[in-house]
Structures are given as C-alpha cells and as structure tokens.
N, C-alpha and C positions, 0 to 999 in steps of 0.2 A: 504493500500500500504506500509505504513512504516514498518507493523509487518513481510512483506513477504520480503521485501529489507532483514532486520537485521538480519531474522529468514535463507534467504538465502544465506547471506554473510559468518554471524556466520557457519552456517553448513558445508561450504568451505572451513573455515579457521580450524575447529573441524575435517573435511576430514583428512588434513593434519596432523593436531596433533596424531590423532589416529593410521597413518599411521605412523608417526615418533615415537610413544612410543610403540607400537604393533610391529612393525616389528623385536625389539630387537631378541625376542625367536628365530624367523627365521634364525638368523642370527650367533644365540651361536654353532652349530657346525662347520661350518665354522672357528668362530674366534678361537676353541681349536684346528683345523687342521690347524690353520694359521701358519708356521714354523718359519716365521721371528719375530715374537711377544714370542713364545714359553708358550700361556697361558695355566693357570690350570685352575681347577673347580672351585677353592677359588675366583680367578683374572676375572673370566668371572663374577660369581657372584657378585662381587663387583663392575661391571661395569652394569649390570642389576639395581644393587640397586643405583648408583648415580644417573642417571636420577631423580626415585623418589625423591632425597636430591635436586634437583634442584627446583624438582615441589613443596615441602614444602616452599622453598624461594621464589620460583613464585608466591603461592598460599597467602602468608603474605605480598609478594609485593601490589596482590592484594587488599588485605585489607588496606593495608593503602594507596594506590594512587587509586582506582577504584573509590570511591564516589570523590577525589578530584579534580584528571585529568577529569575525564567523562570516560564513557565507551569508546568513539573512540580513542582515543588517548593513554589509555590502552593496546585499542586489537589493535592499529598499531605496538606500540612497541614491545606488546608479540609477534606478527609475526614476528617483524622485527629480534628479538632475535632469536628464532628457526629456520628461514631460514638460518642465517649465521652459528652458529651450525649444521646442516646437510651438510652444505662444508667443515665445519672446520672437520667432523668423514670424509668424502669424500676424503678430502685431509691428513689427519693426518698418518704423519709417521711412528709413534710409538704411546705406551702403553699411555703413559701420556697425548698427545695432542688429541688421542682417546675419553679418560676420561674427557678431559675438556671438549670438544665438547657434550658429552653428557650432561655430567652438566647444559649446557647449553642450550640443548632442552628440559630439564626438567623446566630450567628458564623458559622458554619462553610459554610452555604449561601449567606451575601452574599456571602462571600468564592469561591466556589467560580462563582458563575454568572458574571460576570465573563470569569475567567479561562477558564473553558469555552466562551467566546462566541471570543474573542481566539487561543486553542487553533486553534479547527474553522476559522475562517478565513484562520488561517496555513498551515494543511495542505490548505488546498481551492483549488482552481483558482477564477479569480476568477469562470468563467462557473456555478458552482456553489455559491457561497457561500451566500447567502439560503437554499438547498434543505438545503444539510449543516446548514449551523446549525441550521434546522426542524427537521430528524432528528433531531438531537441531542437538541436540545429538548423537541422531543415526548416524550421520559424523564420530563419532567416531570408530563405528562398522564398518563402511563401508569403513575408512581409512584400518582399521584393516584386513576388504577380501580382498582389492588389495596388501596389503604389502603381505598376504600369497598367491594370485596371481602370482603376478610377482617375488615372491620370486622365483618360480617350475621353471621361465624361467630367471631370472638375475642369481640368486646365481651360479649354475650352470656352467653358461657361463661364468659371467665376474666377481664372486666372491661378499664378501658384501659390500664391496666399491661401487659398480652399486645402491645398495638397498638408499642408504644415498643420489647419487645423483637423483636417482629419486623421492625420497622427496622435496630436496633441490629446486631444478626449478621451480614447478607450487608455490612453496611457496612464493616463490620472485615473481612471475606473479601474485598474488595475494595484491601485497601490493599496487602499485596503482588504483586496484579496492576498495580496502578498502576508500581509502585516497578520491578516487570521489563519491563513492556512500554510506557511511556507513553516517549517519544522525548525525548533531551534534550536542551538545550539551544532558543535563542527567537531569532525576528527583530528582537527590541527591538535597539536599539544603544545604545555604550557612553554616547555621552550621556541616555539614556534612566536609564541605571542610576544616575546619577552625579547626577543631577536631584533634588532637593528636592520635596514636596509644593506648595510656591508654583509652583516652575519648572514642574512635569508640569501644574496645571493652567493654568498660561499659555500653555504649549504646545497645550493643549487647544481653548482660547480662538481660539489664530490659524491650527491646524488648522481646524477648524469653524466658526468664523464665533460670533459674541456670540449673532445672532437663533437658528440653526440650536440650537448649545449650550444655550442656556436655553429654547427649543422643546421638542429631549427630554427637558430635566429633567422639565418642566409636563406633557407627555403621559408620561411614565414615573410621576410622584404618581399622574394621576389614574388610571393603568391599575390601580398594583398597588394603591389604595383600594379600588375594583370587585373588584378579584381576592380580596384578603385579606375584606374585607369580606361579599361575598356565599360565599366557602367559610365562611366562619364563621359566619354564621345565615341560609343559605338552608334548610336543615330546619327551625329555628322558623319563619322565616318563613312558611314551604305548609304548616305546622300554624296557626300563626294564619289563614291563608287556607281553613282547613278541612278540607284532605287530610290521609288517614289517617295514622299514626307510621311505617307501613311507607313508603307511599309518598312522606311526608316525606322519609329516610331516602335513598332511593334516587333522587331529585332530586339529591342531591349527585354520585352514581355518574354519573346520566346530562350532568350539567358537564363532571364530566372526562372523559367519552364524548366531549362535545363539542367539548371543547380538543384532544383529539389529532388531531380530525379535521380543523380548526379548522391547528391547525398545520402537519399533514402537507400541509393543502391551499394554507393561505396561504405557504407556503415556494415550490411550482410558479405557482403564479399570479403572487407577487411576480420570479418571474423573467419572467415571459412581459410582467406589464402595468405593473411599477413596486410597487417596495414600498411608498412612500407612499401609491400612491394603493389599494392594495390593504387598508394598515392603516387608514387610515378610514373603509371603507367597514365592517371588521368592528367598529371601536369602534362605529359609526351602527347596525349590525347587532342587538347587544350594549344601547343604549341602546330602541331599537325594541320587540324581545322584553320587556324590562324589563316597557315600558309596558304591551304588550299583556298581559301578566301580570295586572296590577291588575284586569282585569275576570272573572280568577276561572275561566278556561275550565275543559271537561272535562279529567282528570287525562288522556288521550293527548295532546290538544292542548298542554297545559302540558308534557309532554316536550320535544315538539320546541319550545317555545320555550324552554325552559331550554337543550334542544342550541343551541341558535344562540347562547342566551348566553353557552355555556362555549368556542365558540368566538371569539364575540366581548370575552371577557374574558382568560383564560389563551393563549389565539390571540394575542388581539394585544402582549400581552407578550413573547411570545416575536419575534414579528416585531420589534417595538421592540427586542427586544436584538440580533437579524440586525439594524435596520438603521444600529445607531449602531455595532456593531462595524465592519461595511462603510464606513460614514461615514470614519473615522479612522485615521489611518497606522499603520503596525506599529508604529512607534516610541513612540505615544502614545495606542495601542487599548486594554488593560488600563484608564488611566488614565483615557480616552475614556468608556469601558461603566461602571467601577468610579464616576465620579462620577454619572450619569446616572441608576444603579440605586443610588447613597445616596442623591441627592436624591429619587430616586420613591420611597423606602422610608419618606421620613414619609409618604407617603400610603399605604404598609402598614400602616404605625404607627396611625396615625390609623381604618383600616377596621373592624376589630372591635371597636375604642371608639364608631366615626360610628354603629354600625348598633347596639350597645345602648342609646348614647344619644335613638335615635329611636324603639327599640320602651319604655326607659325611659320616653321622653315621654308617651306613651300614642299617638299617633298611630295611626290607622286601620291595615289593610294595604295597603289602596290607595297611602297616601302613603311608605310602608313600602318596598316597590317602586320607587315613584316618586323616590325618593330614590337609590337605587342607578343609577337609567337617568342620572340629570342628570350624573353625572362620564365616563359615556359618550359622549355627547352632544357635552359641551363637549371631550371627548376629542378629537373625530372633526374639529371646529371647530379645535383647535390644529395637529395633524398638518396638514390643510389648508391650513393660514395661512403655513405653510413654504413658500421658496420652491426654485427646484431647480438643482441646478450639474451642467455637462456634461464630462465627464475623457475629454477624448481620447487612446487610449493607438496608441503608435504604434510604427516597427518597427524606426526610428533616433530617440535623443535621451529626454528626461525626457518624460514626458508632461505633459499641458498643462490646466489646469483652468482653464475659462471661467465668470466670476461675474459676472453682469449686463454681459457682454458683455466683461469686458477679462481677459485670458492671464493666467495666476500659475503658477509650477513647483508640483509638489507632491513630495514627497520619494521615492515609491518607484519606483525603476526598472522600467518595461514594454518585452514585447517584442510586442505583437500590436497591431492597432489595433480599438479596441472602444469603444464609448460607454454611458455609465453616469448614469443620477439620481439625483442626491442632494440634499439639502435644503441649504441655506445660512443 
C-alpha cells in the first residue's frame, strides 16, 4: 500500500512538473509574437534556458536537504515553490518578473525530481524498483501530452498566459493531498542528516565509485541538453525543415507521445535485460532518429522518428534517474540523484541556448538536427564505458558487493539472495 500511495502521489506531483517544464516550446512562438514584450530569439532562448539554472539549484537543494528534511517535506516544498511560480509567469507583467517566475519553476522541479526518485524506491521492493520509478516518471511525459494538448486549444484563444495558469491550479490542489496522505518520515539515517554538503558528497564519492559518479554526471549533461534543447525548438526546427505550422506544432505532442512510451517501456525491459544496457541503447536510438531526420522524410515517417526520439531522449532521462537512484544507499540517494541531476542541468542550461545559437549561426537544417543526435551518440558511448558491480544479497549477514572481483560491505541490510548491475 505504501509503494502505490508514494509511487501515486509522486507521479501527480511529476504530472505537473512535466507539464510546467515541457510546455515552455509550446509556448516560444507566441512569446516572439508577443508585441508588448518585443522579444528576440536570443531573449526567448534565455528564458528556455533559466528554468534549467533553476533546476541545477533545485537539484543541489536537493542534495543537501532531501536525506535531512525527509522526502515529505522536500516534495511539499518543491511543490509549494513551483505552484507559486506558475502564477507568478501567469500574472507577470513584463520581461523580468516572467524570468523570475521561471527561475523559479525550475527551483521547484530540481528540487522535486530528486526527491521523487529516492521516495519510489524507498517504498518499492527492490525487485521492482526500475519499473515504479518508470511509473512515476512517466508523469512527466504525460505532463508533457497535455501541455501540447491544451496548448492546440488555450494558446490560441487566450494566448500563453492560459498555458501557466492551467499548470498553476491543480498544483496548489495538490499540496494538501501531499500534506495528508504522503507517508512520513525516510530511510536516510541520522548521520545522513547530521552531514554537511562536503561530507554527503564524499559519501557519494565512496558509495559509487569516482568513475561510476562522474559517469552519470556526463551522461545526465548530455541527456537533459537533448531533452531541454530539442523541446525547445523542435517546432522551428520541422518549420525550417519545411513542415507545415500545424504539423510543426504537433511534432512536439508526438515527443512526448514518445517519452511515455519510451519510459513505461524502458522501466520493464531494464528489469528483465539491465538498465545500463537498456539506456544506451535508447540514447543510440535517440541519436539514430536524429540523423535520419536530416534527410527530410514524409511528414508520417518523420512521426515515428521523432516517437523514437522522444523516447530516446525524455526515456532515457528518466531511466538515468531509476538508475542512479538504484545505484546508491538510502543513506546517500537524495544526495546521490540531487548531485547527478545538478551537474546534468548545465546541460539543461546550456540546451535552449546550444540550439539558438546554431539556428542563430545560420547553419542549414541538416546540420541543425545533426547537432542535436551528436550528445546522443556520445551519450550512448559514456553509459557504455561504465563498468558493472555485482550485490549479492543474501539471507544471513550484510550483503556483499563484488568490484573487479574483490568483496566490500555495503550498508543496507538484505534478506533475500538476489543479484543486481550496477555501474562502478
């Protein structure tokens, strides 16, 4: 009961956020038509890319408050922050209080996925963890269809101010469900709580291994560059590539068509065949469709390769955050996920700046495209390069993690005997 409470609250609360980061793209031709503002390409892209600069400080927020606070009290806050950010874009008069309201949905969403990784797999039995998390997460994808939903009938009508407040409402209706029904109290322990930002990520360090740990920083940059990057001018891009405004438009919807699928499905496979090796194969997937892009196909066939994109981009996101939550002890999982997804959030930061600075250059669409596959690519290439440790768990005593062949305790007490891959 507890795993379906947290796994169902969390996925609520990840609706939302997915809906509030995703809907940005939706919403960039609007805001360059917007006459009162008078934005460019530079100004819109620089407001794509705060958000992300918000999620880096969410995301480090949550590393040092998620094993302190507890998970509940984390993901109240993170909510509470992103709710009031989507009234403040809602209500914002100008350029500036725009910008800060973003800022501040990115606060609140760094801070929030983290803690919802570290949540689902404290409440999940371990032979289902990768699949709950995916659950979970796939909130995010599915934020992501209705924001490109109701964008075909808000934007439209009542411009993107409608888009922010129809975020902003069920968000706030969501936070006294949190507050009655979200379970209290965390598996962190007291030295967890008691630890310093140096101490949690030392801890992190000789949890995880140096190679392992700076592994998924580098595949978490280049994931959410791809991610941020192409939700933010995949509809220019297929109008530069010649597809109509509508079908532009709707390119983006069938992304996050393909993320959820993309996720619901890499969650079952990574338990059946290895996470690792199941997220490289969707980064490869991801960089593939890219290419095959560049040559322009009919607008069906460009569907299905954009599905494969969006599962190979938002997909493997989410997998990367099931697999470092999984990676790392209760004691030092907040801290674990929360540094992984700040360092990959400059490559958030970085996405919607990389992709106007490329369509700024003047560059072809070909290479336009082609730009976007190469952090996929090298994605698939890092995930790879990882190597894998085997956690004997057994039915007397600690269980026993084997790393290039020699035994080391690992902190959390098992009762079944099972074996597990993880990167090192």
């Amino acid at each position: 009961m507890k795993t379906r409470i947290v796994t169902a609250l969390c996925l609520f609360a990840l609706v939302l956020e997915g809906y509030d980061i995703l809907m940005y793209g939706l919403v960039v031709p609007s805001l360059l038509k917007y006459a009162p503002w008078g934005l460019d390409t530079a100004q819109v892209g620089w407001l794509g890319s705060i958000a992300p600069l918000g999620m880096l400080i969410g995301a480090f927020a949550a590393a040092a408050l998620g094993d302190r606070l507890g998970r509940r009290a984390t993901l109240i806050g993170a909510v509470a922050v992103f709710s009031a950010a989507m009234l403040l874009c809602a209500l914002a008069p100008g350029y500036e209080m725009f910008a800060t309201g973003r800022l501040g949905i990115g606060l609140g969403a760094g801070t929030l996925m983290p803690t919802a990784a570290a949540a689902i797999v404290e409440a999940s039995p371990p032979a289902l963890r990768n699949r709950m998390v995916t659950v979970g997460f796939a909130g995010t994808c599915v934020g992501g269809i209705l924001a490109g939903v109701l964008s075909l009938w808000l934007v439209p009508a009542y411009g993107f101010r409608a888009m922010f407040w129809a975020g902003a409402v069920p968000a706030l209706a969501l936070l006294p469900l949190l507050w009655r029904f979200f379970p209290r109290g965390s598996r962190s322990d007291g030295a967890a709580r008691a630890a310093g930002p140096v101490a949690r990520t030392a801890q992190v360090f000789r949890a995880g291994g140096a190679r392992a740990t700076i592994g998924f920083w580098v595949a978490m940059a280049l994931c959410l560059l791809l991610v941020f990057g192409v939700a933010a001018w995949l509809p220019k891009l297929m109008q530069n590539a010649g597809y109509g405004l509508a079908a532009a438009l709707s390119f983006l919807l069938i992304l996050n068509v393909g993320a959820l699928v993309g996720t619901l499905a890499g969650g079952a496979l990574a338990d059946r065949y290895g996470i690792q090796a199941v997220t490289a194969v969707f980064f490869l997937g991801a960089g593939v469709a890219l290419l095959i892009l560049t040559a322009q196909p009919p607008t069906a066939a460009a569907y299905v390769l954009v599905l494969i994109a969006g599962a190979g981009t938002t997909g493997t996101q989410i997998l990367l955050n099931a697999y470092v939550a999984a990676y790392y002890p209760a004691e030092c999982r907040s801290a674990g996920v929360g540094l992984a997804l700040g360092v990959g959030r400059l490559g958030a930061i970085a996405g919607p700046t990389y992709g106007a600075w490329i369509i700024g250059f003047g560059a072809g669409y070909g290479w336009q495209i082609t730009a976007f596959a190469i952090p996929a690519l090298l994605g698939a290439g890092v995930v790879m390069s990882l190597g894998t440790r085997r956690t004997e768990r057994r039915a007397t005593g600690p269980a026993v993690t084997v790393v290039d062949g020699a035994p080391a305790p690992i902190s959390e007490p098992l009762t079944h005997h099972r074996f597990e891959e993880n990167p090192t």
